[in-house]
C-alpha positions in Angstrom: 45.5 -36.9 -38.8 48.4 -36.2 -41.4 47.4 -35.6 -45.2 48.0 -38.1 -47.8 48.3 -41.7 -48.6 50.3 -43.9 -46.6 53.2 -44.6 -48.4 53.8 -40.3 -48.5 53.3 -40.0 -44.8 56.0 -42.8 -44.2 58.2 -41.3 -47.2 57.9 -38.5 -45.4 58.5 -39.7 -41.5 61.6 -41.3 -43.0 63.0 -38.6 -44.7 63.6 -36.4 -41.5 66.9 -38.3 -40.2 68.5 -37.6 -36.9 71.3 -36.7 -37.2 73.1 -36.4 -33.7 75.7 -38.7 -33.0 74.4 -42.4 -31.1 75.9 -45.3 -30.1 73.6 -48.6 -29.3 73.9 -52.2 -27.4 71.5 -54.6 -28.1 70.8 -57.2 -26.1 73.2 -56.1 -23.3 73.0 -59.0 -20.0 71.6 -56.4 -17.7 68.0 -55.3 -16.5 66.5 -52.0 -17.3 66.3 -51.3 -13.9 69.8 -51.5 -13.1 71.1 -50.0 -16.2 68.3 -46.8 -15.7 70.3 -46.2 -11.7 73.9 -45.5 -13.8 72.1 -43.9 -16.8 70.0 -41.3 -14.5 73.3 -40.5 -13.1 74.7 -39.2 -16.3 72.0 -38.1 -18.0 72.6 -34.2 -19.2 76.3 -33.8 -18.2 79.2 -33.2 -20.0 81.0 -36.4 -21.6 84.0 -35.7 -19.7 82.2 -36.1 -16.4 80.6 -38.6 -17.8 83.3 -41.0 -18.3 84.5 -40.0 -14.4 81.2 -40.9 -12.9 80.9 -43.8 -15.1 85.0 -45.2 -13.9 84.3 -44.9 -10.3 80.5 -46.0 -10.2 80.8 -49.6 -8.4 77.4 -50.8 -10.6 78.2 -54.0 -13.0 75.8 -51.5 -15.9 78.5 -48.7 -15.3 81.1 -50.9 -16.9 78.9 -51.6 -20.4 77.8 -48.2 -20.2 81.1 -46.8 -19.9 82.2 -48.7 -23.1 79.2 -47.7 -24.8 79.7 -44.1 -24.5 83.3 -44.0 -25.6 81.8 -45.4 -28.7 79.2 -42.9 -29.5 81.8 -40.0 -28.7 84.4 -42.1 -31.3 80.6 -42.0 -33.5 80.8 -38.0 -33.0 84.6 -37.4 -33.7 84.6 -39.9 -36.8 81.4 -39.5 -38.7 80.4 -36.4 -37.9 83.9 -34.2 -36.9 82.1 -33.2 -33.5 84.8 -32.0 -31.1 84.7 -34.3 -27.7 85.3 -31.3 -25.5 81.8 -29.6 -26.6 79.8 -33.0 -26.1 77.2 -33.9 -23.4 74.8 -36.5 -23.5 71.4 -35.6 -24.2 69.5 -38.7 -24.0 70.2 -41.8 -22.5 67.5 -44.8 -22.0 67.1 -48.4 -21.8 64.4 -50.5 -23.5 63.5 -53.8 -22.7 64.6 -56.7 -24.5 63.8 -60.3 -24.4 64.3 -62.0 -21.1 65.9 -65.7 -20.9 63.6 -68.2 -18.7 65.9 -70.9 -17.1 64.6 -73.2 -13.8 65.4 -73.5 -10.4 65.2 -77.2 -8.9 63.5 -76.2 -5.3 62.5 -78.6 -2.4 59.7 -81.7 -3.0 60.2 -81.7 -7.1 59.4 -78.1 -7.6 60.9 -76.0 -9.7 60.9 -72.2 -9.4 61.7 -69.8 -12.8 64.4 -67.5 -13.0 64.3 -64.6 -15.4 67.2 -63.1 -16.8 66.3 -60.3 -18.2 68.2 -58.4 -21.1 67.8 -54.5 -22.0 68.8 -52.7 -25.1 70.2 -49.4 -24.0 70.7 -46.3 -26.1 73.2 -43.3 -25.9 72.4 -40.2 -28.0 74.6 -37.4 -27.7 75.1 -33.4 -28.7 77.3 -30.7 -29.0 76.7 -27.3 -26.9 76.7 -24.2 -28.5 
């Protein structure tokens, strides 16, 4: 275990910021599932690539992802003067987020949930030496 009181272990987990350049989407209308098939394809390229596979991927995720990743690029060349030629993306995930319940009337009064299920998907990128 780390050394210290509390408050000087957190003090000291907070300090160490990342500083690569992100871009994140909360709440995005899309299932992890479906959002980790586009996201598994692009994981590790180049951003140029990227963008390609993401433009011609037929996936409904690949659109949101697509806009999502021109953002954290525009992150890179704004706040922290990156160059988008050196950039690849170096992690990619999708979290979980809450899911909507809504009903389904069925046959003889029953009623059957559906789930629409929400994710919360993060870009993180990097610049090759």
């Amino acid at each position: 275990m780390a050394k210290g009181h509390r408050s000087q272990i957190k003090r000291a987990r907070n300090a160490e910021k990342d500083t690569r350049p992100s871009a994140k989407l909360s709440y995005a209308r899309v299932s992890v599932q479906k959002a980790c098939y586009v996201l598994d394809a692009i994981r590790g390229k180049d951003v140029t690539s990227a963008l390609g596979i993401l433009t011609y991927n037929p996936r409904y995720a690949s659109s949101i992802i697509e806009k999502l990743l021109k953002s954290a690029i525009a992150n890179a060349e704004n706040n922290n003067g990156m160059s988008a030629e050196n950039l690849y993306i170096e992690e990619c995930y999708a979290n979980k987020g809450p899911t909507m319940k809504r009903i389904h009337p069925r046959a003889q009064g029953r009623a059957y949930r559906i789930e629409k299920r929400m994710s919360h998907i993060t870009i993180v990128l990097n610049e090759r030496a």
